[in-house]
C-alpha positions as CSV (number, residue, x, y, z in Angstrom):
1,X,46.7,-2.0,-17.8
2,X,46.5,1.9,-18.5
3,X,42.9,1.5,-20.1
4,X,41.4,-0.8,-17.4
5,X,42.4,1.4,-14.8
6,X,40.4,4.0,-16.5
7,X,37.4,1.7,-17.4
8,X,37.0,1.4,-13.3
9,X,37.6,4.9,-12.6
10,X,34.9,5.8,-15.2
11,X,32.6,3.0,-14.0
12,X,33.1,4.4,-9.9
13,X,32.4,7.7,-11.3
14,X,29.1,6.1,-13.1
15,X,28.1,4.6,-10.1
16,X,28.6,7.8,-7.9
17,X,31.2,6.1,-5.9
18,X,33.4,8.6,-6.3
19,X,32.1,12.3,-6.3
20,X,33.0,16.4,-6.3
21,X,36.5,17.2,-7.0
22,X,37.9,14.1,-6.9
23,X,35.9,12.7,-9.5
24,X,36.6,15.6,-11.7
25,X,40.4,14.5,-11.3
26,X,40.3,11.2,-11.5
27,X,38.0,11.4,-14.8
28,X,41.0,13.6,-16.3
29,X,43.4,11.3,-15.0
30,X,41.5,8.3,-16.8
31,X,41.4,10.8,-20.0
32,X,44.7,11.0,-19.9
33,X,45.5,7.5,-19.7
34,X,42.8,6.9,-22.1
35,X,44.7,9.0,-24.6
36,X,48.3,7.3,-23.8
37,X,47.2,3.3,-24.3
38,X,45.4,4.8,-27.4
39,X,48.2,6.5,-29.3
40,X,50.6,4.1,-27.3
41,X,52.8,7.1,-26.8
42,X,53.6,9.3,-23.5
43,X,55.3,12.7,-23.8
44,X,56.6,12.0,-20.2
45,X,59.0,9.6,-21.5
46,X,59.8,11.7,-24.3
47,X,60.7,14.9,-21.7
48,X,62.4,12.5,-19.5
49,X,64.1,10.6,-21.7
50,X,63.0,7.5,-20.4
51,X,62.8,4.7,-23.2
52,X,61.0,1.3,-22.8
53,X,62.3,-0.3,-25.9
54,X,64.3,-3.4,-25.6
């Protein structure tokens, strides 16, 4: 889910549907969520304590 959410933000920002600042935040948001799918690991959990392990 995490990484198509950021495939559309990147293809919105491709096709200049988004723009300016908010582009630039939702492209480090995608980043982000990029990076979290990827290494299947978020440090928000970790600080939180938050476990999704059955």
């Amino acid at each position: 889910m995490r990484i198509l959410v950021a495939i559309t933000i990147a293809l919105l920002y491709y096709f200049n549907v988004i723009e300016g600042t908010l582009a630039y935040v939702l492209i480090g948001l995608a980043i982000v969520l990029l990076l979290i799918a990827l290494l299947i690991f978020c440090p928000l959990y970790k600080a939180s304590r938050i476990s999704t392990k059955k």
